[in-house]
C-alpha positions in Angstrom: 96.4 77.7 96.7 95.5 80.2 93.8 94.8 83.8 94.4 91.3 83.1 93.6 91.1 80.2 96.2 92.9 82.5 98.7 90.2 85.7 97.8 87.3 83.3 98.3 89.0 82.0 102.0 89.4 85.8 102.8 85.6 86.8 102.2 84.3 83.5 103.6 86.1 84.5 106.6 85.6 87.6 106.9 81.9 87.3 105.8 81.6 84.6 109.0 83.5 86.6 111.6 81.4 89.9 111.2 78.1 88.1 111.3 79.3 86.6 114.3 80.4 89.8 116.0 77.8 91.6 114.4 74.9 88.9 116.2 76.9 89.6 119.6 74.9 91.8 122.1 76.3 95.3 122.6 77.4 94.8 126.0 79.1 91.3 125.4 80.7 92.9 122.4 82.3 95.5 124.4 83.2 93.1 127.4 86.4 91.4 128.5 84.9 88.0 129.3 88.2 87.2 131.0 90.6 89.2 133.0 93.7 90.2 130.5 91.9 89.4 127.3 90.7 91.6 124.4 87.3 92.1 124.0 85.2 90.7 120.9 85.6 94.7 119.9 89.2 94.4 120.6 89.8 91.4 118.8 88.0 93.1 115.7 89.9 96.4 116.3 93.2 93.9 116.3 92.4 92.7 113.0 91.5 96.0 111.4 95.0 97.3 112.9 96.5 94.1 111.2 95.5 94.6 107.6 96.3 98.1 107.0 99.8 97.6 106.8 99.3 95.3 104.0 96.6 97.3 102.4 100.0 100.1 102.1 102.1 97.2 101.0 100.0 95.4 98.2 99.7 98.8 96.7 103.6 99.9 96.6 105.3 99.2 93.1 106.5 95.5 93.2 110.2 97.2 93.0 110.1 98.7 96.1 108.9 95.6 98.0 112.0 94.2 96.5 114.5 97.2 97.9 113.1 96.7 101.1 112.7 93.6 101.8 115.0 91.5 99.3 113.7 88.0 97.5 113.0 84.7 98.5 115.5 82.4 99.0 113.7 79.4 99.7 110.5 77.8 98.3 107.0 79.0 99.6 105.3 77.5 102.2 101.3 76.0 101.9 98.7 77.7 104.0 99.1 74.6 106.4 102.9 75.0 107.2 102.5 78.9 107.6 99.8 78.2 110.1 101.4 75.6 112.0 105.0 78.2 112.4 102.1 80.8 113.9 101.0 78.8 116.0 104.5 77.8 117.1 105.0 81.1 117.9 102.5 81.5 120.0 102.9 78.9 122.1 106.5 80.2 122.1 104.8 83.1 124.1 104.7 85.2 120.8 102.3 88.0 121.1 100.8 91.1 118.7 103.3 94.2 119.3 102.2 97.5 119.8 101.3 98.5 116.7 98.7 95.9 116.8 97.3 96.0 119.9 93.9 97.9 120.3 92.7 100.6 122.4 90.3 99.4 125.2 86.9 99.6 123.5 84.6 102.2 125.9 81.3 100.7 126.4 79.5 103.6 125.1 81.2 103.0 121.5 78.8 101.6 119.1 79.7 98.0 117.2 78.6 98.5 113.9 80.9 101.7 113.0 83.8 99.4 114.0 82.3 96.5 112.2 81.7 98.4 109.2 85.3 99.6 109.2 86.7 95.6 109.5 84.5 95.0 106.5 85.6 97.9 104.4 89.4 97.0 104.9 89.1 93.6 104.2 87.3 94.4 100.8 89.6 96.6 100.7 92.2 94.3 100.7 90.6 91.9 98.9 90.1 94.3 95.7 94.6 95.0 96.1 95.3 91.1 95.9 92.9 90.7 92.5 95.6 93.3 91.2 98.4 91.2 91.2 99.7 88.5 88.8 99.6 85.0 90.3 103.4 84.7 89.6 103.8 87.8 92.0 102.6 86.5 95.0 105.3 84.3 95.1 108.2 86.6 93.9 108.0 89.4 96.4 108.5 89.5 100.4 106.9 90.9 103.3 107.9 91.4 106.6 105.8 89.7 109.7 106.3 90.6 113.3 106.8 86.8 114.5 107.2 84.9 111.1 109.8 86.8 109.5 110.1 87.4 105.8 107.0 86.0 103.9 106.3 86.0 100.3 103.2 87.5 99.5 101.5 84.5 99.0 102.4 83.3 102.5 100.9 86.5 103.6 98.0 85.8 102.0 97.6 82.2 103.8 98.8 84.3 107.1 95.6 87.0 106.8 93.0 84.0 106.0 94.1 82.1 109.3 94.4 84.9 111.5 91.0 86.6 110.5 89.5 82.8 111.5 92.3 82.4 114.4 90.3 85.7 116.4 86.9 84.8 115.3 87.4 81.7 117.0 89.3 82.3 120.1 86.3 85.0 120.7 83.9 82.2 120.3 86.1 80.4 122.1 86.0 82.5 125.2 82.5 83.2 125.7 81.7 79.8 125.8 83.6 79.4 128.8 81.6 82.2 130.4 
């Protein structure tokens, strides 16, 4: 997929999931619809937490990306094969560390500040990918918390599923309720 393909995934996704959380009512957005779970606010809060590290990464020079994290040593996976190794992991019991898990949302916090922040980084983000050269996306690595090592590419297909992954398990949830 070409970074143009991938930019138009990202804002189609992100466009659906915040007019989905965004038609939620305030007390259902706030609400753990099952024992254990995130909330629809936590799931957003999740996803805000999970882009700003790459939001810092996009933006380092391409040469420190290297230092840290080496080059690729194998060919780059398609958006299919990076989303069927996450969910693998899951399965496998894989879950979001610490860094990435959110704060219980208080019931007196408003949505749309939290909503408007979600947008905002992913536009964000968005605007750091149109920087790069196509070529790039496959030449540099990333660190993931379950996947390992991804090329920025594979990153790329990572944040498109996972934005749609949480949108849908929350959709998911409350229609069992």
């Amino acid at each position: 997929m070409k970074k143009e393909e991938i930019i138009q995934k990202l804002n189609q996704e992100v466009l659906m999931a915040s007019a989905y959380f965004n038609s939620l009512p305030a007390a259902v957005f706030v609400q753990r619809s099952i024992p254990g779970k995130w909330s629809p606010a936590e799931n957003v809060q999740h996803l805000v937490l999970s882009v700003r590290p790459l939001l810092l990464a996009f933006s380092l020079p391409k040469f420190m990306l290297r230092l840290m994290f080496g080059k690729p040593n194998r060919p780059g996976r398609t958006f299919e094969q990076v989303v069927e190794k996450y969910k693998a992991k899951l399965e496998a019991g894989g879950r979001a560390g610490k860094t990435f898990t959110p704060q219980e949302f208080k019931h007196d916090m408003p949505q749309k500040p939290l909503l408007e922040k979600f947008n905002k980084a992913y536009n964000d983000f968005a605007r750091k990918i149109l920087t790069l050269q196509e070529a790039q996306l496959d030449q540099y690595l990333l660190p993931h918390p379950l996947l390992g090592k991804l090329t920025l590419r594979e990153m790329l297909y990572f944040t498109v599923y996972h934005v749609s992954h949480h949108h849908q398990l929350v959709r998911d949830r409350l229609k069992r309720t």
